[in-house]
PyMOL commands that place a pseudoatom at each C-alpha (Angstrom):
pseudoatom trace, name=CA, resn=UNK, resi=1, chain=A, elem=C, hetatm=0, pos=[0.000, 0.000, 0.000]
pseudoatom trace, name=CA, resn=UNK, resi=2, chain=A, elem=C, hetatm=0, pos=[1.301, 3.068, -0.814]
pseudoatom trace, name=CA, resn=UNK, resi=3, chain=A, elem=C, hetatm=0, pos=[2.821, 5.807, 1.818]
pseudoatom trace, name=CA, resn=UNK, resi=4, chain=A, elem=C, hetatm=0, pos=[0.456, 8.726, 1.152]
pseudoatom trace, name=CA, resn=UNK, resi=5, chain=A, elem=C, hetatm=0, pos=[-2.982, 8.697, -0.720]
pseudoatom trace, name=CA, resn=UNK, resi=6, chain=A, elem=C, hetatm=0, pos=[-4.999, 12.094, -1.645]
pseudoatom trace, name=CA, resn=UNK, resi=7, chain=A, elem=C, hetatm=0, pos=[-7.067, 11.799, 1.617]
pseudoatom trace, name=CA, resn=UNK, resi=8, chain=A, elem=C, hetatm=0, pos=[-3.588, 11.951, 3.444]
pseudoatom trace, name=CA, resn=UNK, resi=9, chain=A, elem=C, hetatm=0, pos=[-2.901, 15.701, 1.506]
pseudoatom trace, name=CA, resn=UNK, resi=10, chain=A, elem=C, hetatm=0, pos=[-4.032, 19.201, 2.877]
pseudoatom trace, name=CA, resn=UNK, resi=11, chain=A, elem=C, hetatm=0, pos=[-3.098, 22.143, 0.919]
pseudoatom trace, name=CA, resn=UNK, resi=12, chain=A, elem=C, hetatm=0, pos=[-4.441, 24.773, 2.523]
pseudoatom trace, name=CA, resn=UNK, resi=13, chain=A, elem=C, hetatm=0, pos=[-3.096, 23.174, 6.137]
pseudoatom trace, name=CA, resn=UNK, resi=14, chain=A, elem=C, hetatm=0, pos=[-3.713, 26.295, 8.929]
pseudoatom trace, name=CA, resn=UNK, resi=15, chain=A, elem=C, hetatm=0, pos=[-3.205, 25.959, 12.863]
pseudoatom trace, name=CA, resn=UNK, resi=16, chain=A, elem=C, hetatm=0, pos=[-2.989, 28.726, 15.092]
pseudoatom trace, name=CA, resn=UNK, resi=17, chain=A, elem=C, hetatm=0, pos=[0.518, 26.740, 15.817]
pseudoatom trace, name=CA, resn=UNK, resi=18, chain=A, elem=C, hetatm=0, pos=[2.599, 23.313, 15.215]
pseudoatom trace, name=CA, resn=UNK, resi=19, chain=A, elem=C, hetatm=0, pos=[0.505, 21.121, 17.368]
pseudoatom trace, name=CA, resn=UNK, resi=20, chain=A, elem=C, hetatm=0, pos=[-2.870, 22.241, 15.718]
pseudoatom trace, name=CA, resn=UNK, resi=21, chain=A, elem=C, hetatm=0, pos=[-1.806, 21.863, 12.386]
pseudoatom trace, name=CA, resn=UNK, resi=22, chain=A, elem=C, hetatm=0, pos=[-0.351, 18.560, 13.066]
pseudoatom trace, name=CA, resn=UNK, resi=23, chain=A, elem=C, hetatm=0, pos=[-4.097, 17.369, 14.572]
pseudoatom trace, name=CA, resn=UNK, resi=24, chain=A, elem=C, hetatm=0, pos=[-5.434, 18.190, 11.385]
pseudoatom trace, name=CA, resn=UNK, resi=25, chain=A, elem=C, hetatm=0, pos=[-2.385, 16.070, 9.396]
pseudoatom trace, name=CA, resn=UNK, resi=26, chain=A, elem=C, hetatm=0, pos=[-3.224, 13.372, 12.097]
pseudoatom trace, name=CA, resn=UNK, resi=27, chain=A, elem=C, hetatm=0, pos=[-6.487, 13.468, 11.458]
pseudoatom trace, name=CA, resn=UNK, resi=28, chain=A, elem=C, hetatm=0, pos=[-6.287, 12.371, 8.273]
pseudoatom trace, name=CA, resn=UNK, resi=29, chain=A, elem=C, hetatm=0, pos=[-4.701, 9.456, 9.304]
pseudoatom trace, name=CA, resn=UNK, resi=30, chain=A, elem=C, hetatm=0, pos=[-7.651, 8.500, 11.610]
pseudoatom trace, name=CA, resn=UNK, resi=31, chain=A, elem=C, hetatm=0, pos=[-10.129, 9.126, 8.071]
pseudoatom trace, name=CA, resn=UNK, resi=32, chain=A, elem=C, hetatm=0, pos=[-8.054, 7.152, 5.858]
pseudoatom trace, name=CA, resn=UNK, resi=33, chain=A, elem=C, hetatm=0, pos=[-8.051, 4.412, 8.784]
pseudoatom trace, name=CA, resn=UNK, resi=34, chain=A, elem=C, hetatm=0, pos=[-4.438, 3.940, 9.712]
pseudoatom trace, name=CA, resn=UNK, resi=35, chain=A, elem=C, hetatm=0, pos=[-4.825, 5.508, 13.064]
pseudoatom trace, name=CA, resn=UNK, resi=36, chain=A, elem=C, hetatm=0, pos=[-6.658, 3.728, 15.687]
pseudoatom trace, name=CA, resn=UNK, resi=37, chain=A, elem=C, hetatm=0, pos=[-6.496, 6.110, 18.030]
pseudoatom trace, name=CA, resn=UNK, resi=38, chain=A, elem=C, hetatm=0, pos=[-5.590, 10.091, 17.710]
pseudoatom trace, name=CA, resn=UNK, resi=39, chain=A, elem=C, hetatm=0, pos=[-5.558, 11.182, 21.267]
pseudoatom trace, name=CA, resn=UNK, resi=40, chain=A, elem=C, hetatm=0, pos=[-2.427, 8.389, 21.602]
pseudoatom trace, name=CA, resn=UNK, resi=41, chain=A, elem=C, hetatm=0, pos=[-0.885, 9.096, 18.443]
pseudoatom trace, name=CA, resn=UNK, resi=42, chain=A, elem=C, hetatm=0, pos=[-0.539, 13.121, 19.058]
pseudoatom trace, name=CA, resn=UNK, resi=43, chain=A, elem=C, hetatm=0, pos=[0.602, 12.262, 22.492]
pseudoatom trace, name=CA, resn=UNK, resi=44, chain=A, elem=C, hetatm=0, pos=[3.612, 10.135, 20.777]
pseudoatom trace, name=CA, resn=UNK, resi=45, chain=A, elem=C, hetatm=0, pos=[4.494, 12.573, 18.271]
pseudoatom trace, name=CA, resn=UNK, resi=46, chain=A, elem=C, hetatm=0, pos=[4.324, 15.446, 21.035]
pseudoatom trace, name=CA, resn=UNK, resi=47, chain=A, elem=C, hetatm=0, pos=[6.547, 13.479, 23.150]
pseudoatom trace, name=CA, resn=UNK, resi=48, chain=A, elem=C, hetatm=0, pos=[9.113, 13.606, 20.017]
pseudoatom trace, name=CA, resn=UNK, resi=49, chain=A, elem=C, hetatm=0, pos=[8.463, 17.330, 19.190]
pseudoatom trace, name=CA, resn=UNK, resi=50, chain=A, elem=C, hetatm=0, pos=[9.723, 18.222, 23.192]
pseudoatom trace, name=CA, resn=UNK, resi=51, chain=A, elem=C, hetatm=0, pos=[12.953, 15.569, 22.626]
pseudoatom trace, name=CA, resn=UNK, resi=52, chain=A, elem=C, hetatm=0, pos=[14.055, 17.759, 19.599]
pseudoatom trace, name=CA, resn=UNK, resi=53, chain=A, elem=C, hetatm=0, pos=[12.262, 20.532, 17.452]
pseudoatom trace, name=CA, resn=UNK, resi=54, chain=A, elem=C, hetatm=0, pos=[11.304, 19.027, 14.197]
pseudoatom trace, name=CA, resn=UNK, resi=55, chain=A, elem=C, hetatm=0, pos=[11.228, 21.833, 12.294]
pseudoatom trace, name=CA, resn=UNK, resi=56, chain=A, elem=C, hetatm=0, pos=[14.729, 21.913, 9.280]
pseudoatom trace, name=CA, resn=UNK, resi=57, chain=A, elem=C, hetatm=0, pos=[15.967, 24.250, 7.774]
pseudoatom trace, name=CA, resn=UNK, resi=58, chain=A, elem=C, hetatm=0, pos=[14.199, 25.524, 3.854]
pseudoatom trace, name=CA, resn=UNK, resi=59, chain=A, elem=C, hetatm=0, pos=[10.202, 25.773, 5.640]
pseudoatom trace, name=CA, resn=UNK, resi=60, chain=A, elem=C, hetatm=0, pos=[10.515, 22.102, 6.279]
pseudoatom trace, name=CA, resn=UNK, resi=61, chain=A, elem=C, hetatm=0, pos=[8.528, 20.702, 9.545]
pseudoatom trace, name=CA, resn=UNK, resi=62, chain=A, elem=C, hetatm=0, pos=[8.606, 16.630, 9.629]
pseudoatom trace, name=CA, resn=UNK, resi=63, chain=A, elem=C, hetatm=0, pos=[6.533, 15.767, 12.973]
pseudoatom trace, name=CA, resn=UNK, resi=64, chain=A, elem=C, hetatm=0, pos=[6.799, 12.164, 13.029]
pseudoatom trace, name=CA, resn=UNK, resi=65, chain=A, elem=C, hetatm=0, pos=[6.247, 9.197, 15.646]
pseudoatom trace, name=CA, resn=UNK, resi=66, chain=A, elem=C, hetatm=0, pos=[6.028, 4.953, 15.974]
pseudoatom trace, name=CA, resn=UNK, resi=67, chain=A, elem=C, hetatm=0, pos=[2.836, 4.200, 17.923]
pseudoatom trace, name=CA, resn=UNK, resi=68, chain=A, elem=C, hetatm=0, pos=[0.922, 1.888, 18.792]
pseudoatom trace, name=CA, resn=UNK, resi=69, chain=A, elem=C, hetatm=0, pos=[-2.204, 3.915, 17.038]
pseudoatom trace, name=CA, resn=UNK, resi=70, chain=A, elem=C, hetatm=0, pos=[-0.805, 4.048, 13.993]
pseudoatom trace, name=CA, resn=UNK, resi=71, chain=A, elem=C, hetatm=0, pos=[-1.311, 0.151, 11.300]
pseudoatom trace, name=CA, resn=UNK, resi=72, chain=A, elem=C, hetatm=0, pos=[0.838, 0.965, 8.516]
pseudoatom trace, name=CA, resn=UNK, resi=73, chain=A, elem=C, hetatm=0, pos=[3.543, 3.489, 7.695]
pseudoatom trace, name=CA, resn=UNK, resi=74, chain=A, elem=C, hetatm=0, pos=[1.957, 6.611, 6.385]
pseudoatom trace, name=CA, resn=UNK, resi=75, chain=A, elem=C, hetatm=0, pos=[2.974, 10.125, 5.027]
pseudoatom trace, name=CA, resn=UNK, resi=76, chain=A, elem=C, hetatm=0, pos=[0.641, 13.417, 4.962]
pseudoatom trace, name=CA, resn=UNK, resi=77, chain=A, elem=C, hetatm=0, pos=[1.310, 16.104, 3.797]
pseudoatom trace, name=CA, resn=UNK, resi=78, chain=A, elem=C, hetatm=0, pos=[0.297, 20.168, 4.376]
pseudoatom trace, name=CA, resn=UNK, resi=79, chain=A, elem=C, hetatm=0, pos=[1.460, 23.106, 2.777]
pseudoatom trace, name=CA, resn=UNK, resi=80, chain=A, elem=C, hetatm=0, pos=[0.963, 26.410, 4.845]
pseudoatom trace, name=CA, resn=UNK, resi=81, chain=A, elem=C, hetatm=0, pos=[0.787, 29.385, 3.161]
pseudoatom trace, name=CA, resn=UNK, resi=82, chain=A, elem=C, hetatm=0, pos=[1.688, 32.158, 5.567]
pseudoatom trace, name=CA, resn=UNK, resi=83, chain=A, elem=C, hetatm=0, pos=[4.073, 29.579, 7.801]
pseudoatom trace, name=CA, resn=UNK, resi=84, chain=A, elem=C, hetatm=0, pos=[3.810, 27.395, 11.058]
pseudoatom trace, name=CA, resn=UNK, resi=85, chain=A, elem=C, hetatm=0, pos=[6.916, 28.069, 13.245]
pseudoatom trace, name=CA, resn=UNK, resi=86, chain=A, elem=C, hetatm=0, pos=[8.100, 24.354, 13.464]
pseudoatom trace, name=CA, resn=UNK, resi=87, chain=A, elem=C, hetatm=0, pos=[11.440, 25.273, 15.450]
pseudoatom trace, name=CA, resn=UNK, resi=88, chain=A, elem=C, hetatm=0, pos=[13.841, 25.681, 12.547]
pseudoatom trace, name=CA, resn=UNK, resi=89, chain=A, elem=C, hetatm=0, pos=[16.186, 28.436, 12.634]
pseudoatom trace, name=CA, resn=UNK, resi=90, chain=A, elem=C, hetatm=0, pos=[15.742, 30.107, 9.680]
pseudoatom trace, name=CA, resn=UNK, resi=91, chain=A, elem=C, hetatm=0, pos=[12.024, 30.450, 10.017]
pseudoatom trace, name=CA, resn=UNK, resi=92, chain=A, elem=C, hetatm=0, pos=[8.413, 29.028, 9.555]
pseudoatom trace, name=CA, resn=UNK, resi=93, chain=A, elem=C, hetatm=0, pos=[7.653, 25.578, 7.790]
pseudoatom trace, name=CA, resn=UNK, resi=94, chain=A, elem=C, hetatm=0, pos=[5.217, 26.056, 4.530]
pseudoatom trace, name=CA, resn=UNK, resi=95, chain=A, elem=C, hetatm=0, pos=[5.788, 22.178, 4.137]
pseudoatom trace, name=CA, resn=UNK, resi=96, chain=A, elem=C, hetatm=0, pos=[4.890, 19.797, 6.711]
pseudoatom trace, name=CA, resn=UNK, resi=97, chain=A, elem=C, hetatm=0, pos=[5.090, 15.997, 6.273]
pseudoatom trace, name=CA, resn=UNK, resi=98, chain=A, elem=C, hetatm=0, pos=[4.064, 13.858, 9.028]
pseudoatom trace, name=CA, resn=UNK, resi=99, chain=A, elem=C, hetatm=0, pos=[5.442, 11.041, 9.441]
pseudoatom trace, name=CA, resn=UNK, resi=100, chain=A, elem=C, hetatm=0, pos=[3.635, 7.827, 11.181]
pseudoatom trace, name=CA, resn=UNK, resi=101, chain=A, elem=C, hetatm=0, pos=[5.063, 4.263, 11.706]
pseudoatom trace, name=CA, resn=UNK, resi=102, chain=A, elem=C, hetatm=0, pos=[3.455, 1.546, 14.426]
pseudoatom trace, name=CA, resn=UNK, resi=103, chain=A, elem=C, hetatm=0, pos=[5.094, 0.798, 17.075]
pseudoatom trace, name=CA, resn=UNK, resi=104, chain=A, elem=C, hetatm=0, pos=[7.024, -2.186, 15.558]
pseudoatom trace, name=CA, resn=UNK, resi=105, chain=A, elem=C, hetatm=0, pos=[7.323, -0.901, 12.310]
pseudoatom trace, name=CA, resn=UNK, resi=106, chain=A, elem=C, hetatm=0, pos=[11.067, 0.352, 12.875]
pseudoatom trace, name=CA, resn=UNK, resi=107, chain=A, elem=C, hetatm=0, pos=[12.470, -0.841, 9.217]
pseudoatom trace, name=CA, resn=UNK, resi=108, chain=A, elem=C, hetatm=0, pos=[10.231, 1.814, 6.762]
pseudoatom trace, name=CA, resn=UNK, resi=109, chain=A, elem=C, hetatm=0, pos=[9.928, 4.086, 9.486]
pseudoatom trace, name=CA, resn=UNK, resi=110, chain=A, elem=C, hetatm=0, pos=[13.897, 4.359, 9.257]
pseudoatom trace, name=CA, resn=UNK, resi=111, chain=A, elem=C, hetatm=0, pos=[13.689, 4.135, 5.540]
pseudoatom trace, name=CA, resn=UNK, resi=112, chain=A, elem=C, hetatm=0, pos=[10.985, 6.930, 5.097]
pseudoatom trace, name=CA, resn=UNK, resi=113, chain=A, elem=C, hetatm=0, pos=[13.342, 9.626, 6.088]
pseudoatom trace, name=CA, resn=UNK, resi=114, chain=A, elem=C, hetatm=0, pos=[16.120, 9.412, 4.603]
pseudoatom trace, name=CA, resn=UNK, resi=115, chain=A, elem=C, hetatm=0, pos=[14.227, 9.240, 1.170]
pseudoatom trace, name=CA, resn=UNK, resi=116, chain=A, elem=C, hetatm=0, pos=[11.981, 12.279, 1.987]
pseudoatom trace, name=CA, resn=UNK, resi=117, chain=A, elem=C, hetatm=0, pos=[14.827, 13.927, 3.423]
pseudoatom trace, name=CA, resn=UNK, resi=118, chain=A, elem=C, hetatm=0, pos=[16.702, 13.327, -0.002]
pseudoatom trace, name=CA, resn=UNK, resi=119, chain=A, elem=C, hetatm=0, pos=[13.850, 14.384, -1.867]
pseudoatom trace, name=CA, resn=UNK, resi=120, chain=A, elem=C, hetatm=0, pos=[14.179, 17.612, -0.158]
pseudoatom trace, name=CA, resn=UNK, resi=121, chain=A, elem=C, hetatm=0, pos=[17.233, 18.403, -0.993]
pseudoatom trace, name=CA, resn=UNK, resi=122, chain=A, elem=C, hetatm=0, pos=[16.342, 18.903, -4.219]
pseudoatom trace, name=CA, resn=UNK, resi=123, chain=A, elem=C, hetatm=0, pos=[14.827, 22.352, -5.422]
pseudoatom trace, name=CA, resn=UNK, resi=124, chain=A, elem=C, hetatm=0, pos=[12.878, 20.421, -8.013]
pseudoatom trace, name=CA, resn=UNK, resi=125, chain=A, elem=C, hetatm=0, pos=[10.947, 18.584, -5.243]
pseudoatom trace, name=CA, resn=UNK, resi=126, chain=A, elem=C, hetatm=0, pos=[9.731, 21.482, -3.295]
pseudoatom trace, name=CA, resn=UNK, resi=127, chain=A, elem=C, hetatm=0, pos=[8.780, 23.691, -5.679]
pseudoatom trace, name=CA, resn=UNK, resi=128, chain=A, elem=C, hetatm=0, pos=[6.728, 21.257, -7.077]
pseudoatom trace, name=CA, resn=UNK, resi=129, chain=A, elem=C, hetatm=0, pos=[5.229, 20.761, -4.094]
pseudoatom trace, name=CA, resn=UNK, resi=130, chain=A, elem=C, hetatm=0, pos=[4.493, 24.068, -3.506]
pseudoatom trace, name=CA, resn=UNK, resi=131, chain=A, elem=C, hetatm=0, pos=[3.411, 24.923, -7.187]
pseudoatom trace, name=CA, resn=UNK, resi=132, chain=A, elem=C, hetatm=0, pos=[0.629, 21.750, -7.248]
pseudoatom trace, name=CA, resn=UNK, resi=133, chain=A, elem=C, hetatm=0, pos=[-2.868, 22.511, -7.579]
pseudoatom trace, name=CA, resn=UNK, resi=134, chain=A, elem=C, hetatm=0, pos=[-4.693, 19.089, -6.344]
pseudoatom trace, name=CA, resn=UNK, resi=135, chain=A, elem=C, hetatm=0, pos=[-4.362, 16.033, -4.052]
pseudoatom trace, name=CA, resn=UNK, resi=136, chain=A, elem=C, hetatm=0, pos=[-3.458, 13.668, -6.962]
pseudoatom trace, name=CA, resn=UNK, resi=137, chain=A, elem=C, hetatm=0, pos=[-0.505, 16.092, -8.101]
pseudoatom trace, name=CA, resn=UNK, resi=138, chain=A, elem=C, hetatm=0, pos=[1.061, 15.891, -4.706]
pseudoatom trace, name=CA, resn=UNK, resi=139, chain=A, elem=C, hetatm=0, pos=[0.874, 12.200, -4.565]
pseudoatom trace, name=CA, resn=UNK, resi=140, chain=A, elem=C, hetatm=0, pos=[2.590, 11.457, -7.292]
pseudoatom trace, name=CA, resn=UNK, resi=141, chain=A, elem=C, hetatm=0, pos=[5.268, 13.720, -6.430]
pseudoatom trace, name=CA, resn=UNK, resi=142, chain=A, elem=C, hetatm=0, pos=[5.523, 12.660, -2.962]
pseudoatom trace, name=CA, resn=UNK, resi=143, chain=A, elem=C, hetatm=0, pos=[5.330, 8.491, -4.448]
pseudoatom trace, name=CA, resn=UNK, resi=144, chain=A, elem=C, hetatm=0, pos=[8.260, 9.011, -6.911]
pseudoatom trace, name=CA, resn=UNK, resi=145, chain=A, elem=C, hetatm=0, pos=[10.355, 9.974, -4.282]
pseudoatom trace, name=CA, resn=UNK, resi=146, chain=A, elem=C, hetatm=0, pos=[9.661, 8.558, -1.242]
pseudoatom trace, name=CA, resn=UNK, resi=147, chain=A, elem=C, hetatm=0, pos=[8.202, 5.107, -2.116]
pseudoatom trace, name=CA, resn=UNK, resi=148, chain=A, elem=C, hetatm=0, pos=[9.197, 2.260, 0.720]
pseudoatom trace, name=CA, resn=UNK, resi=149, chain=A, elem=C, hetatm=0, pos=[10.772, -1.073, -0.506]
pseudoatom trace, name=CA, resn=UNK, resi=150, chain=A, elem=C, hetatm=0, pos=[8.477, -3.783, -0.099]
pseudoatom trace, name=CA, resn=UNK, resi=151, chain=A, elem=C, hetatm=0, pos=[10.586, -5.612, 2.397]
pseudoatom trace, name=CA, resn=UNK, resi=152, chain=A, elem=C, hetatm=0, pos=[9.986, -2.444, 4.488]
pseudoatom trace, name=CA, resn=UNK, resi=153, chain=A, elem=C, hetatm=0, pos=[6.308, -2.356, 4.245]
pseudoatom trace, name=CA, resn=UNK, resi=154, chain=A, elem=C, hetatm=0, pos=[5.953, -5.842, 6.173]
pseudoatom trace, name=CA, resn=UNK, resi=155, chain=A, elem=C, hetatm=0, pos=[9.161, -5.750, 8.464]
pseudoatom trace, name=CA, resn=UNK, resi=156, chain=A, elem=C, hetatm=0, pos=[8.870, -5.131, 12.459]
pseudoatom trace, name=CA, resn=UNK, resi=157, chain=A, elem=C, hetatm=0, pos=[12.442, -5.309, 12.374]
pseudoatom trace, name=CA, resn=UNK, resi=158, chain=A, elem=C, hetatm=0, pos=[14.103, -3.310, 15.364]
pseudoatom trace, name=CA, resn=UNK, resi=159, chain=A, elem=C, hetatm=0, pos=[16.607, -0.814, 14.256]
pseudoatom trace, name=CA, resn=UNK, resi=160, chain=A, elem=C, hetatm=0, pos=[18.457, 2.415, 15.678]
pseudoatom trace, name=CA, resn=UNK, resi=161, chain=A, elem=C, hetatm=0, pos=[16.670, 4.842, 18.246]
pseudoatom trace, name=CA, resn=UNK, resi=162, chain=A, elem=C, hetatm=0, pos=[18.520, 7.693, 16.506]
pseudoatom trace, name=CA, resn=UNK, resi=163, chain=A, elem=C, hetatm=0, pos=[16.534, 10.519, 15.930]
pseudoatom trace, name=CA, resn=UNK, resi=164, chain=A, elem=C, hetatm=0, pos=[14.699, 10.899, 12.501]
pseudoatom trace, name=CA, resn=UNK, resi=165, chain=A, elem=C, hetatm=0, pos=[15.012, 14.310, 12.865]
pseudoatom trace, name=CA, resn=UNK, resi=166, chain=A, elem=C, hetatm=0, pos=[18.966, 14.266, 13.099]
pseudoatom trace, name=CA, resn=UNK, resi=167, chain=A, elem=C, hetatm=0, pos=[18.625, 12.047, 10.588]
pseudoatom trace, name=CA, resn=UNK, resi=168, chain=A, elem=C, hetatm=0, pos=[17.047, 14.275, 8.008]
pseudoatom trace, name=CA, resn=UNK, resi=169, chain=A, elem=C, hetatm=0, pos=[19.226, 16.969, 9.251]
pseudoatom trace, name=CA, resn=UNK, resi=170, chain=A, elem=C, hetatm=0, pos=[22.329, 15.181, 8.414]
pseudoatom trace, name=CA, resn=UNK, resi=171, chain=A, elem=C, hetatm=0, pos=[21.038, 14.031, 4.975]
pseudoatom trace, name=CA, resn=UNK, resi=172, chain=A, elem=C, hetatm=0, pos=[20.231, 17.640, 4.108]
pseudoatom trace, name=CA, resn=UNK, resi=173, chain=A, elem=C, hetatm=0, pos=[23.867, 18.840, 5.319]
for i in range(1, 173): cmd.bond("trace and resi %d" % i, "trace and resi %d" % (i + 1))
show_as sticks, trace
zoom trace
């Protein structure tokens, strides 16, 4: 199944700040049934947001979390307009991803980052991102470049506690 589908895409994501724009994202998850629980799920990604600030340089914010709420690795995606301060030092995020894995799902949640991180790098990426006009366009943006092997889909394999924040941020240096 693929990461992100057009139900997991807002782009015209607002919230007074960081943690109400990434309800809405998690919502999404909850609509397109791979989050059992949103209440838990926030909690585990706001428990990440106060280890580190997930916000990267570029008007990048990548709130992410494993949790038990969460039954397959999933992407969604916002694009803010005007900006949600996300932490990063050189300003507001106008691209959010959020990143979910379950709990056990340690292999593609590792795997996810790195690509999208990647994928950000390049200038082509974002401003197609930001210069898409539907759901469908985004998807098939965001599925080009960040698609999970298929070993990765399935695996509960245990990996590295490392941040995927610091791991983003070291793929973008």
């Amino acid at each position: 199944m693929s990461l992100i589908n057009e139900q997991q895409v807002v782009l015209d994501l607002m919230g007074a700040d960081r943690h109400e724009a990434t309800r809405t994202l998690a919502e999404r998850l909850v609509a397109s049934g791979r989050c059992t629980d949103l209440d838990t799920f926030l909690g585990d990604v706001r428990k990440r947001e106060e280890t580190m600030a997930t916000g990267l340089p570029g008007g990048i914010g990548i709130p992410h979390a494993r949790s038990e709420a969460i039954t397959e690795p999933s992407l969604v995606f916002g694009r803010v307009a005007d900006g949600i301060d996300w932490g990063a030092k050189d300003g507001p995020a106008n691209l959010v991803f959020l990143i979910a894995a379950p709990a056990s799902g340690g292999e593609a949640h590792m795997q996810m980052l790195p690509k999208l991180a990647r994928a950000l790098m390049k200038k082509e990426f974002k401003a197609a991102l930001l210069a898409a006009t539907n759901e469908a366009e985004v998807v098939d943006i965001v599925s080009r470049e960040v698609a999970l092997d298929p070993a990765a889909e399935t695996s509960p394999a245990a990996t590295s506690a490392a941040s995927p924040a610091a791991a983003a941020t070291s793929a973008a240096a």
